[in-house]
C-alpha positions in Angstrom: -9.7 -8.1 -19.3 -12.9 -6.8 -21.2 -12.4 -7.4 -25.2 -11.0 -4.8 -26.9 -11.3 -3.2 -24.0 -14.8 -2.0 -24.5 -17.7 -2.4 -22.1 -21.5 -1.7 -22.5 -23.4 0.2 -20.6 -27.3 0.4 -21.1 -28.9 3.5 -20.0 -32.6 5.2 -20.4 -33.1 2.1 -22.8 -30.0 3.0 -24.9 -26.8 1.1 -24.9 -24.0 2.7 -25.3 -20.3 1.2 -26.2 -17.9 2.4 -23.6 -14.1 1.8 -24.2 -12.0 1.7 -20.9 -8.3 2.2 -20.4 -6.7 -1.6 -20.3 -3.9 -0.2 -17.9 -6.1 1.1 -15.4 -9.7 0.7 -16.1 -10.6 4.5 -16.8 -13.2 5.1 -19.0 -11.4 6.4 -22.1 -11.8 10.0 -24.0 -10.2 12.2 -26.2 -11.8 16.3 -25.5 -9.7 16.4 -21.8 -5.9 16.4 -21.5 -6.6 17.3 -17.6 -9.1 14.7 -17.1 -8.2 10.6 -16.6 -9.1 8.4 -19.2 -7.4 11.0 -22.0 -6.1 9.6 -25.2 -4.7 11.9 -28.3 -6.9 12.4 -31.4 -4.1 10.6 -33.6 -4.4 7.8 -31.3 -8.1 7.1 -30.6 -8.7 5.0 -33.7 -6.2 2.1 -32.6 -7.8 -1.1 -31.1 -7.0 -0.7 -27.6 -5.1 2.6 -26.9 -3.4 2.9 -23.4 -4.7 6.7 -21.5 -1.6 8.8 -21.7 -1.5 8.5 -18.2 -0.9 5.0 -18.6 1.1 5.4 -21.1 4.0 8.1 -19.8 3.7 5.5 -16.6 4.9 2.7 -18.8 7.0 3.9 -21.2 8.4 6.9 -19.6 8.1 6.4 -15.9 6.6 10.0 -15.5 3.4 10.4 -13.5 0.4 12.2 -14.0 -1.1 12.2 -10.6 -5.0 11.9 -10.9 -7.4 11.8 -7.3 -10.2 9.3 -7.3 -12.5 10.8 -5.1 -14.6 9.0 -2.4 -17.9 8.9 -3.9 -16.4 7.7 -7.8 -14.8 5.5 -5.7 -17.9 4.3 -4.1 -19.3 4.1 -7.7 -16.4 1.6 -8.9 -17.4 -0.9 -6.2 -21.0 -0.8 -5.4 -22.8 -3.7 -6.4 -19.8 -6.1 -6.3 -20.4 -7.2 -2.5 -23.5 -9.1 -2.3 -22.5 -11.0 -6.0 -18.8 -11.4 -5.8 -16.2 -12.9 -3.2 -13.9 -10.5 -1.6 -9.8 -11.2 -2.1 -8.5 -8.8 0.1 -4.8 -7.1 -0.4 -2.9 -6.2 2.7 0.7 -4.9 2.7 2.7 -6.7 5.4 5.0 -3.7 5.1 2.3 -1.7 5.7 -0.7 -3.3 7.3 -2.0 -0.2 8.9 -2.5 1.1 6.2 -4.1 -1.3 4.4 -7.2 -2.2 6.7 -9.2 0.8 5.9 -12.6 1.7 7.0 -13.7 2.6 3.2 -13.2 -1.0 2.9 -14.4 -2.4 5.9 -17.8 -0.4 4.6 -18.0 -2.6 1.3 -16.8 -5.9 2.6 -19.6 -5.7 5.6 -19.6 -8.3 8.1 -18.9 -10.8 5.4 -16.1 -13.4 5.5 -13.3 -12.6 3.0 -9.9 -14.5 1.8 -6.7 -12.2 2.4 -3.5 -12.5 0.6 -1.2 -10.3 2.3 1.2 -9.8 -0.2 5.2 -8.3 0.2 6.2 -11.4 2.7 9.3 -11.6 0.7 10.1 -8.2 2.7 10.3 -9.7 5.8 13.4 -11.7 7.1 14.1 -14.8 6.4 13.7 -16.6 9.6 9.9 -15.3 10.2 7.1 -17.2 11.7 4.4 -17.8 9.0 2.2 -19.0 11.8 2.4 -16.0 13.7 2.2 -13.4 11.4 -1.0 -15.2 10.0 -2.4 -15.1 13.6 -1.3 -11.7 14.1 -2.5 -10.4 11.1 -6.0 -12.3 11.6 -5.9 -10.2 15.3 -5.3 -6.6 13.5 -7.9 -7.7 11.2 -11.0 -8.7 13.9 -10.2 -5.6 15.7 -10.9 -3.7 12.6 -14.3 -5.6 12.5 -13.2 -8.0 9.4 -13.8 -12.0 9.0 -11.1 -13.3 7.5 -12.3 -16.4 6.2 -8.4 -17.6 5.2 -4.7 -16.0 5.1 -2.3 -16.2 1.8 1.4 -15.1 2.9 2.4 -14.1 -0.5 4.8 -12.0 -2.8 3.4 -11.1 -6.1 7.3 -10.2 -6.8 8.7 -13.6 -6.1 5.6 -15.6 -6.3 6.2 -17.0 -3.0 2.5 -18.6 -1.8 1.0 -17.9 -5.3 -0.1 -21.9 -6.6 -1.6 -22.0 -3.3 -3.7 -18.3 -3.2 -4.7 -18.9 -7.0 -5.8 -23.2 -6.1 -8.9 -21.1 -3.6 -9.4 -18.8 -6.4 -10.1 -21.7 -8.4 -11.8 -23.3 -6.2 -14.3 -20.5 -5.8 -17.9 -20.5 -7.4 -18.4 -17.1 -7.5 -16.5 -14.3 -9.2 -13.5 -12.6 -7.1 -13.7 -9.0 -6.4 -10.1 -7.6 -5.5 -9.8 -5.0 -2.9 -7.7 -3.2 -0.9 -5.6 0.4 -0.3 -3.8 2.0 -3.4 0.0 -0.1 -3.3 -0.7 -2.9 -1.9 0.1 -4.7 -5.0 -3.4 -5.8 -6.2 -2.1 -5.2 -10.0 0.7 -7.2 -9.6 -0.9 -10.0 -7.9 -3.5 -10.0 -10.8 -0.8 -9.6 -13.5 0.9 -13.1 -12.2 -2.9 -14.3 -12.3 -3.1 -13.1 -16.2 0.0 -15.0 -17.0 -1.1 -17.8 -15.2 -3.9 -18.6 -17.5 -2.6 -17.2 -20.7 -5.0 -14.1 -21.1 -3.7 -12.9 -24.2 -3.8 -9.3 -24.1 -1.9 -6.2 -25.4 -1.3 -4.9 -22.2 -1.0 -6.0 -18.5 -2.8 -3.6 -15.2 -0.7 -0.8 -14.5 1.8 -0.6 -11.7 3.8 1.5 -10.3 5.1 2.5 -6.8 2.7 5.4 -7.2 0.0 4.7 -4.8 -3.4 4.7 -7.3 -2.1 3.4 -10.4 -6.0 1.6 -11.0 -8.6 4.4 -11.3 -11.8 2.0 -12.6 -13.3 -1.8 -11.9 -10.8 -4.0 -14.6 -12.9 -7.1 -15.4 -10.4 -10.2 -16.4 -12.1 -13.4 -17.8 -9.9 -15.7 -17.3 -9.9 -19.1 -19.9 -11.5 -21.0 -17.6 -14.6 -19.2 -17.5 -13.7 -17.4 -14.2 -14.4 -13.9 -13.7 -11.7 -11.5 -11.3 -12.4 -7.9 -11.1 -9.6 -5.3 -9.9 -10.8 -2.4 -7.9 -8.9 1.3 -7.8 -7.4 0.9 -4.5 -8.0 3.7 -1.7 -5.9 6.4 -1.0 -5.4 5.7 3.0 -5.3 8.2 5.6 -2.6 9.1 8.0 -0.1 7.5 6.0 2.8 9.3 4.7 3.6 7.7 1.7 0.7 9.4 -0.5 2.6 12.6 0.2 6.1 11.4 -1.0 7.3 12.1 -4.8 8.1 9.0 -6.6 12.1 9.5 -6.6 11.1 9.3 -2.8 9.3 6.2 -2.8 11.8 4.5 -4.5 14.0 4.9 -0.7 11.1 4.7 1.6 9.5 2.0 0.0 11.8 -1.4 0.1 12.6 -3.4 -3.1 14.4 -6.2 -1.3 14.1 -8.3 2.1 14.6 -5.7 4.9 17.5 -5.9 7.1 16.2 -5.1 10.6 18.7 -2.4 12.1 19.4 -2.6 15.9 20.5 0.3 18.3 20.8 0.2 21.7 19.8 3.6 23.1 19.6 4.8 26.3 17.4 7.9 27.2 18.1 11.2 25.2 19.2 9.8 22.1 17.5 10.5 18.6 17.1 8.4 15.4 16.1 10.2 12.1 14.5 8.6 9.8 16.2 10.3 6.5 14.1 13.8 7.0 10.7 12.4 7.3 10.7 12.0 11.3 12.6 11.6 14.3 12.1 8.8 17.2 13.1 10.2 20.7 13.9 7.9 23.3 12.8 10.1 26.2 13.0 8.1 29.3 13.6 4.8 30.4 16.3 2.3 30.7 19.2 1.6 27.8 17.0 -1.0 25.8 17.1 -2.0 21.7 15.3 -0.1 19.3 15.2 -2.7 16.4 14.0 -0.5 13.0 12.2 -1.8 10.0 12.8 0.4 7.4 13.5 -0.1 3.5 17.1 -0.5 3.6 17.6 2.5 1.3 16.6 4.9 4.0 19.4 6.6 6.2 19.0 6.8 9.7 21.5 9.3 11.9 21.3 8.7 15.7 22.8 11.6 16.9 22.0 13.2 20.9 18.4 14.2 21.8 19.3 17.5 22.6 21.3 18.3 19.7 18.6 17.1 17.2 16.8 20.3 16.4 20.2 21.7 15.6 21.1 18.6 13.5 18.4 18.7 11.9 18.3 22.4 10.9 22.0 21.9 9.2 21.6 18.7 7.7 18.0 18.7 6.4 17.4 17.8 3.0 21.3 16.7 2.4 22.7 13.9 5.0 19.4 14.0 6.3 16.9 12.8 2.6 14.5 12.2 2.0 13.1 15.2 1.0 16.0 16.9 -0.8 16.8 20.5 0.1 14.4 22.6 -2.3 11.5 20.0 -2.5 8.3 21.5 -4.1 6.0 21.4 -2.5 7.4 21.3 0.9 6.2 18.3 3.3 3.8 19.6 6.3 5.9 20.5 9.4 6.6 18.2 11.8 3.7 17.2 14.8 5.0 15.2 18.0 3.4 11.8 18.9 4.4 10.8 22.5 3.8 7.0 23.2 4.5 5.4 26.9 4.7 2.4 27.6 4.2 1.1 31.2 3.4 -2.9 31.5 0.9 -4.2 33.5 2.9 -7.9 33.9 5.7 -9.0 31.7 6.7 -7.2 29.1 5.4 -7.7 25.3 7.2 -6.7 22.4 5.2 -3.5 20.8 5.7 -2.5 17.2 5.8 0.9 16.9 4.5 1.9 12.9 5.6 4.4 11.4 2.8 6.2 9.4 3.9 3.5 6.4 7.4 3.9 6.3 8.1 0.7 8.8 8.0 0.6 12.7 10.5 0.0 15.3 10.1 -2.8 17.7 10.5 -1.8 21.3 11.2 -4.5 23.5 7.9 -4.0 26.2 9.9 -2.6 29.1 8.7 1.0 30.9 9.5 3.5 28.2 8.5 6.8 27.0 9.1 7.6 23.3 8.1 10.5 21.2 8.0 10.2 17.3 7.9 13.0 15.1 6.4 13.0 11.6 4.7 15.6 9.2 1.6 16.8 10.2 -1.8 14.6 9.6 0.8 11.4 9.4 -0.4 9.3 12.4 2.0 6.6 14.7 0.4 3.9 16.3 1.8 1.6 18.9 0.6 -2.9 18.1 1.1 -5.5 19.4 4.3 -7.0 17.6 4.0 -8.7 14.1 7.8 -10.6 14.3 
């Protein structure tokens, strides 16, 4: 990271020392308690002060949610494109969410190396091969080049000699992109021990999407150069509206144990009480889910759910707990059919970033149910 972490920025023919947050890049100040970057009077004079946000994050756990707005984050990364080789984050857990347009706007139509991180999620017996194919798929249709694919786990270091070996191998410096949570801080962390960058303090993280609000320059011994971006806030996803004591159940901290039920048509599954899948029509036929394994799901009858869910909400059925401020959006129906042209494909059915349920290809019609602005999409099946 920058030394001391101070920067210097040259403007109108004056430069002008500017000391940035080594947590998560904000620029640093001491006049704002409501603005990021915001570090007490008694502690400005130390040699590199943490922001408070950064600072409650570590020590305390508590967040201070601060929005980085499109245009700052235009800011952050213009510039780095045409100079700097892209290393793209994707969340296997989440991959929907992590191939954004905002991005797709900055990369360009140039080729970029993807680690797509969180593999240690997935069960055991997965197909590297085919989830690097799939993935490359989702990617092209999005209008990206992947130049390679890194299955990886920054938690378990799983594909990491082999991801930091390119990174060596690479001329130019690495610009890191990719949504908020994807896990670009810890990836860059492991990095930073890696090569013995002795500093104070490692990049923030946190299961609180947008934990990096600034560009964090690392020079690394061997006169390499990686610079963390903030990560993008995606849209339609529902995890940027969840509390943290509700990511910590939505979002999975160990391999995922697929759960199968065979439904037939008018049964409901509820995912905690942030959705409902319907199986509306069609024959009896596995719904296999991949949730975090923290989540409760209740199958109960189709025309019993509203009830269900009007006695049970916020107690058996939790996430959100009864009483949550402020109150997720109301619910909006997605309806999804699926009629096969020739044999049936599996189709993944995500879940706005929570998982998705793989449906097994046969005629089916299936609504889903989550708060309003989260959006469903049917894929072709990652496993």
């Amino acid at each position: 990271m920058e030394r001391e972490n101070e920067t210097a920025s040259v403007e109108a023919g004056n430069t002008e020392t500017v000391r940035t947050c080594p947590g998560c890049g904000a620029v640093l100040q001491k006049d704002d308690p409501n603005r990021q970057g915001y570090v007490p009077p008694e502690q400005w004079e130390r040699k590199a002060p943490l922001c408070l946000r950064c600072h409650r994050l570590l020590h305390y756990g508590e967040v201070v949610p601060v929005k980085l707005e499109a245009d700052e984050y235009r800011r952050q990364v213009e510039g780095l494109g045409a100079t700097h080789a892209i290393l793209l984050v994707v969340d296997l857990f989440d991959v929907e969410g992590s191939v954004l347009p905002e991005l797709h706007r900055f990369v360009g139509t140039r080729r970029v190396i993807v680690a797509a991180n969180k593999v240690d999620l997935l069960p055991q017996a997965h197909n590297p091969e085919r989830i690097r194919a799939w993935l490359i798929g989702r990617l092209r249709e999005r209008g990206y080049d992947p130049e390679e694919v890194f299955l990886i786990s920054a938690k378990s270091e799983t594909g990491l000699p082999e991801l930091f070996r390119r990174l060596e191998a690479e001329r130019r410096p690495v610009a890191v992109v990719g949504a908020a949570n994807v896990g670009k801080s810890s990836l860059l962390n492991r990095l930073i021990v890696r090569y013995g960058v002795k500093e104070r303090v490692r990049l923030t993280t946190s299961r609180l999407p947008g934990t990096t609000l600034a560009r964090v320059t690392i020079a690394l011994p061997n006169g390499k150069t990686v610079v963390d971006t903030p990560g993008v806030l995606p849209p339609g996803r529902l995890t940027p509206l969840l509390l943290p004591e509700e990511l910590k159940i939505v979002l999975p901290r160990r391999r995922i144990d697929p759960r199968i039920y065979q439904l037939q048509a008018g049964q409901t599954l509820f995912l905690g009480g942030l959705g409902r899948v319907d199986f509306v029509e069609g024959e009896r036929q596995p719904f296999v889910l991949y949730v975090s394994n923290e989540l409760y799901v209740h199958r109960t009858k189709r025309e019993r759910a509203e009830a269900v869910y009007a006695a049970h909400r916020g107690r058996l059925l939790r996430p959100p707990a009864e009483g949550r401020v402020p109150p997720l959006p109301e619910w909006r129906r997605h309806r999804f059919v699926i009629r096969p042209k020739g044999a049936p494909e599996k189709r993944d059915l995500d879940l706005g970033g929570i998982g998705w349920v793989v449906l097994n290809g046969v005629p089916a019609v299936v609504d889903v149910y989550l708060p309003h602005g989260v959006a469903p999409e049917l894929r072709p099946a990652m496993i």
